[in-house]
N, C-alpha and C positions, 0 to 999 in steps of 0.2 A: 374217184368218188367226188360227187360232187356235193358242197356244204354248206350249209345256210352260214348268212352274217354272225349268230352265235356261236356256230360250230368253226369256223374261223377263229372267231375270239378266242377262246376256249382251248383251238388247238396247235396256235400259233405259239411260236417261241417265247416262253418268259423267264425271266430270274428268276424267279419262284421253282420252278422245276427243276432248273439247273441248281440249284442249293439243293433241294430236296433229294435230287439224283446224285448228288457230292455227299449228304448226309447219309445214303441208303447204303451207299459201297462201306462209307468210313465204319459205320455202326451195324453192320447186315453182312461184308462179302470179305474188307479188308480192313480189322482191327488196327492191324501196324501204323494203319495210315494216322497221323498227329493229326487229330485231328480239330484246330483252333476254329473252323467256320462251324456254318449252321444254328439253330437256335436251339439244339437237344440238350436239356438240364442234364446237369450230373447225375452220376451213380451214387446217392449217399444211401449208405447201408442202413442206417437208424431211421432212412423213411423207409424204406421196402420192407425192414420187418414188421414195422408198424401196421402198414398196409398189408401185408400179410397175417397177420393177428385177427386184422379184422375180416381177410378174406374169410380166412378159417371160419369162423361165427357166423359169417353169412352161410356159407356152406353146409352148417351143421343145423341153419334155422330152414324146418320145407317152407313156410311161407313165404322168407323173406327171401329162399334160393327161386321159390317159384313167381318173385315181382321181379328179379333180376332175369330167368332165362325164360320165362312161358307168359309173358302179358306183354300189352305195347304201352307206354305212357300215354297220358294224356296230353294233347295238343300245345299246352303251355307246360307242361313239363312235370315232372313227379312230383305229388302233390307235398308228400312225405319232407322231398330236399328244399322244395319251396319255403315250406312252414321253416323248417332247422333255418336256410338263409335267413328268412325273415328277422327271425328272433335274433339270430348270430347277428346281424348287420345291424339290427337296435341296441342290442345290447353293448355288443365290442365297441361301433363307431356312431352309435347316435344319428344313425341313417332315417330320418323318416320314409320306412317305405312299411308298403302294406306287399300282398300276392300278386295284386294287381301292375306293379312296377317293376315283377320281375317274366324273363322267360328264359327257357333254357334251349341250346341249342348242340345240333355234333359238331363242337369245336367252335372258337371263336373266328376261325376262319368263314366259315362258313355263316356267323351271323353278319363278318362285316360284308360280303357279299352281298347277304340280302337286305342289308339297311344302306349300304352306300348307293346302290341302286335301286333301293324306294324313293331316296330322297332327294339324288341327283339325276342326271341324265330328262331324254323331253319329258316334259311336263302334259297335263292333258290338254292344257291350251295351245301346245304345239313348240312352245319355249320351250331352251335347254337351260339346267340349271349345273352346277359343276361345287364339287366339293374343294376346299381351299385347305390346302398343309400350310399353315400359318408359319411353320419354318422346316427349312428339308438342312441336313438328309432327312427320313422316314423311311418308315418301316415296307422293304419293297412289297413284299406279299400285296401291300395295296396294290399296286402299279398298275396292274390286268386286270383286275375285277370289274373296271368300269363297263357295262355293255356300251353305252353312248361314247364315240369318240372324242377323243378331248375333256376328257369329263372331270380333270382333275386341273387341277394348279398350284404349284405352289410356291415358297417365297423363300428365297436366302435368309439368310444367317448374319444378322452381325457375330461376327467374331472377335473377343478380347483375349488376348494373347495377355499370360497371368502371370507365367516365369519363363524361363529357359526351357525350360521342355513338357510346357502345362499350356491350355487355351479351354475358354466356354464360348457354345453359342447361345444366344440369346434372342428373340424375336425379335427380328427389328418392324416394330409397329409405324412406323414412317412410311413403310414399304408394301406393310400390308393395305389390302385393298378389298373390304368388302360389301357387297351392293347388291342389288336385286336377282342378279343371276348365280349368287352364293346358296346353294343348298346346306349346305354344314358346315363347321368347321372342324377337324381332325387331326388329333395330336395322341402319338402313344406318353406313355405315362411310369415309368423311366422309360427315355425314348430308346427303342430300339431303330437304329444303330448302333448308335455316341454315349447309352450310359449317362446322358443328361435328364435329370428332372426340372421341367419348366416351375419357374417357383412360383409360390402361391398368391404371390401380388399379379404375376404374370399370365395364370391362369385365370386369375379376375378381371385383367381388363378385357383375356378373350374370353370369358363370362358376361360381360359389358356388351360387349361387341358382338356377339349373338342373341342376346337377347333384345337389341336394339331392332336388330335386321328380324327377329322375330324365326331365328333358327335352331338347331339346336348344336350343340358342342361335344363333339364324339370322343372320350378318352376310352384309349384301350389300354387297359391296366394288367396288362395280360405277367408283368413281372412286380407289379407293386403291391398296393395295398387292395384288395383285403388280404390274398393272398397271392403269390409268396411273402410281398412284408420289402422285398430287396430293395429298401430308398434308404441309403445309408445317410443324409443328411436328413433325416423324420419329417419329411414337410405333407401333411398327410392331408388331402383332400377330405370334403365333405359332400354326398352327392345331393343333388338340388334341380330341378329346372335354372337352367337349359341343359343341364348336362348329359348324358348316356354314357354309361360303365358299360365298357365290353371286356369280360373277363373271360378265365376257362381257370383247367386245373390243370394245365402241362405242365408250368414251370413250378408246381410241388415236387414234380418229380411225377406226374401220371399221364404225358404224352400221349400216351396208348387210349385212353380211353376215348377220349375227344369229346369233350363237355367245356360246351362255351356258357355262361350268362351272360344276362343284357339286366341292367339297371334304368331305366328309364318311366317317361310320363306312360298311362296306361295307353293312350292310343298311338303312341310306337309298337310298345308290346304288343297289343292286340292286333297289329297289322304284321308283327314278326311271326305273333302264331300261326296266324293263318299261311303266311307265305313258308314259314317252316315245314306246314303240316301239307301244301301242295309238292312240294319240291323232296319231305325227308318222308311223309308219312308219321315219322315220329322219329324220337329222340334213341338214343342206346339208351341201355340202360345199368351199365355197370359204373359210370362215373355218377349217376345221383345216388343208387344204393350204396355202394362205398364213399363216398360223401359224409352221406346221413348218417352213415357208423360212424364217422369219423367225428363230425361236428357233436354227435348226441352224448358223445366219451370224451368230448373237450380237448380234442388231440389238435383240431387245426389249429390252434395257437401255438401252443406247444411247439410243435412241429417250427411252427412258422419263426417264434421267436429263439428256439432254444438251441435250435436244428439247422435248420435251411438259412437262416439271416449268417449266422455264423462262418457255415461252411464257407460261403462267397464271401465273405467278407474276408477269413482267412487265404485264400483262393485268389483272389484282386491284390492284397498284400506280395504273396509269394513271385503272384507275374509281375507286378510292376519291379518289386528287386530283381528280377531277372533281366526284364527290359535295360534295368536302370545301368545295371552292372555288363552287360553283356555290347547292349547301344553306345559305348563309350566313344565319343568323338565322331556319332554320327547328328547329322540335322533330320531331328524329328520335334510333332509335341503329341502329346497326349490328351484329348478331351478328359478334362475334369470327370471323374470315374463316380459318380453321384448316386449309382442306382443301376439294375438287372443284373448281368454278367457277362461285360463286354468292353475289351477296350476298343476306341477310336482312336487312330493313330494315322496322324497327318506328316508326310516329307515333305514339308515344300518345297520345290524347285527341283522331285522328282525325275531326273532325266527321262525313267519309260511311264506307262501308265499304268495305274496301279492295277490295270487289267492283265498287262505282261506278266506286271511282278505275281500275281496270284498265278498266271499259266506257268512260270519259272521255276515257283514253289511247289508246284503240283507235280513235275518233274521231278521233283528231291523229297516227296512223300510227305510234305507239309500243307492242307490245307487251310485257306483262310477265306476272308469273302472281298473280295474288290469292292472300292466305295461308289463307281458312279452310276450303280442300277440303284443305289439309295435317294438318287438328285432328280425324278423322274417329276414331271408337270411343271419342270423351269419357264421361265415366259424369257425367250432372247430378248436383248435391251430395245425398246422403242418399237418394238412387235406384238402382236398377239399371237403369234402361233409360237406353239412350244416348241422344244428341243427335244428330238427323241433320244431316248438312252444310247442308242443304237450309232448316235452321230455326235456322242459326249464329246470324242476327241477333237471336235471343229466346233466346240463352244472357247475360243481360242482367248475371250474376254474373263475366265473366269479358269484359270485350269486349279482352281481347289478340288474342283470336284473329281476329278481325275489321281490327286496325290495323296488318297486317302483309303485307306484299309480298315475291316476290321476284324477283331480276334475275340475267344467265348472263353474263357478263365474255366472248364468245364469239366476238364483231363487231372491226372496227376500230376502232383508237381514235378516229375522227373519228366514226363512226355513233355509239357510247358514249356521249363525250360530248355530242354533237348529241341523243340520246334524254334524260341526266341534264339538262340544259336544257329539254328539253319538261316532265321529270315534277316539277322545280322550280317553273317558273314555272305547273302547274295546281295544285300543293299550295298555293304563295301566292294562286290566284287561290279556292282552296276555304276556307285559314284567313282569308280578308279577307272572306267572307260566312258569316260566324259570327252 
């Protein structure tokens, strides 16, 4: 069969699939498997019955059963969860936004899709513009989405090494480089990977720095605030131009449903409805109606601070004693654990690449996610063509990106620690055939 240039894009090999195909087995085919990779929230009990509560009510309302299963949203999204956000996001965070600065979409995957490639890629004057990660690792799910080749770039890390088994990245603004062929700039927001939240002086100067170039600055806040809340250092944003909130409701615990929002100026939104409403038709509709019960009974707070902040915060606790206790007398450190539910954990001077070690561990029924599909839109030194993921291991100037894993705090504590036991005792069985 033959395939257009999209249909290529689209069906060539990505990290994205290969996790998602690692997530399907662990949670779908093979429970036993430990399973530390992937982004799937935990199973906490006190939200599903919550959720359930309110399913029930829907259930038992014919109107509000018949806007869930027999009507189609409106193009910008259910008018209903709109108004509830509105008021929610003025009220809780002092958000100036009006209807007009929100849209809804299925899943925030699929909003960054259609905003990274409104705003990147050719231009109608025939230029190509390219979105800029102001500091990688990042979140891979970007990686593919670009339709325009090359369409992304992005910048290392200063790294400060904090103690013995602790490091943060930080942007190094010296490095970054943005100009007339920057279409936006995009940072998640506790980052997924590393569990870093860029802080709030940080996020001003690339608030600065976009609004100079006259862009806009894409955070996807898909683990922080408004909800789930999970930024355990409280450095809470405010949204404003230049900014774009790309949120959803997975990491509450409602993966299934796939409801993403977009926070942004009106004529973003109004070019997401339209591109939403060619490509989805319209929106599901069981994540705004379960929403709007949920916001209208005051439960997402709740939830968020009483429930959900908690559990991972307990959860992050439990693995790092385990790590602490378990990694004794190995060379590791730990990204500063700031925010979502994830640790990043760097070996330097790894003997194989942290690609092996994940195929090693998948052997001995431990999943995890390899770091160098997170390092994707590298600019090699004194070049402009990137580095593809694909040829990480002949980036031989820079092998961090290779010695670096990461793990989802998501499981029991018994599978946790039962999985930081396996990936200990293969690290000492890899540094003892040196």
């Amino acid at each position: 069969m033959s395939l257009s240039r999209f249909g290529q894009q689209l069906t060539s090999d990505a990290a994205i699939v290969n996790l998602m195909e690692d997530l399907g087995v662990a949670l779908n085919v093979n429970p036993d498997v430990l399973f530390l990779g992937g982004g799937n929230p935990a199973q906490i009990p006190e939200v599903e019955q919550c959720v359930a509560q309110h399913l029930q009510k829907i259930a038992t309302n014919p109107d509000v059963l018949h806007k869930l299963l027999g009507i189609y949203q409106s193009p910008r999204g259910s008018e209903a969860f709109i108004t509830e956000l509105v008021s929610f996001f003025q009220a809780e965070f002092d958000w100036p936004v009006t209807a007009e600065n929100l849209c809804i979409t299925n899943g925030s995957q699929s909003a960054f899709f259609m905003l990274l490639n409104m705003l990147g890629g050719e231009q109608a004057d025939g230029s190509v513009k390219r979105i800029c990660f102001p500091m990688l690792p990042e979140y891979l799910g970007y990686a593919d989405q670009g339709l325009t080749h090359d369409m992304f770039y992005g910048v290392k890390p200063k790294i400060v090494k904090i103690n013995e088994h602790e490091f943060k990245y930080h942007v190094d603004f010296d490095a970054l480089v943005i100009d007339e062929s920057t279409a936006a700039i995009c940072v998640s927001r506790p980052s997924n990977p590393t569990g870093n939240v860029i802080s709030s002086d940080e996020m001003q100067r690339l608030a600065d720095l976009a609004t100079a170039a006259n862009i806009p600055l894409i955070v996807d806040c898909a683990y922080g605030d408004p909800f789930p809340g999970v930024i355990y250092n409280k450095d809470p944003l405010s949204w404003r131009a230049p900014y774009i909130f790309v949120m959803s409701l997975s990491k509450m615990g409602l993966p299934g449903v796939r409801t993403g929002i977009v926070v942004a100026e009106p004529d973003i939104t109004r070019g997401l409805v339209q591109a939403n409403t060619v490509t989805s038709l319209a929106c599901g509709n069981l994540g705004p109606v379960l929403m709007t019960s949920l916001l209208q009974s005051n439960d997402v707070m709740r939830l968020c601070h009483d429930v959900i902040y908690p559990f991972y915060e307990s959860s992050k606790n439990i693995i790092l004693a385990a790590i602490a206790d378990k990694f004794q007398g190995l060379t590791y450190r730990i990204h500063s654990p700031e925010g979502a539910f994830f640790l990043w954990l760097w070996f330097e001077g790894l003997p194989i690449s942290s690609a092996d070690l994940y195929e090693r561990l998948k052997v001995k029924n431990v999943l995890i996610m390899e770091g160098s599909h997170f390092f994707f839109g590298l600019e090699a030194p004194d070049s402009d063509k990137k580095v593809e993921v694909e040829n990480i291991e002949n980036m031989n100037d820079w092998p961090h990106a290779r010695e670096c894993i990461r793990l989802t705090y998501c499981q029991s504590p018994e599978k946790m620690t039962e999985a930081v036991i396996i990936i200990a005792n293969e690290l000492r069985l890899i540094y003892s055939h040196q």
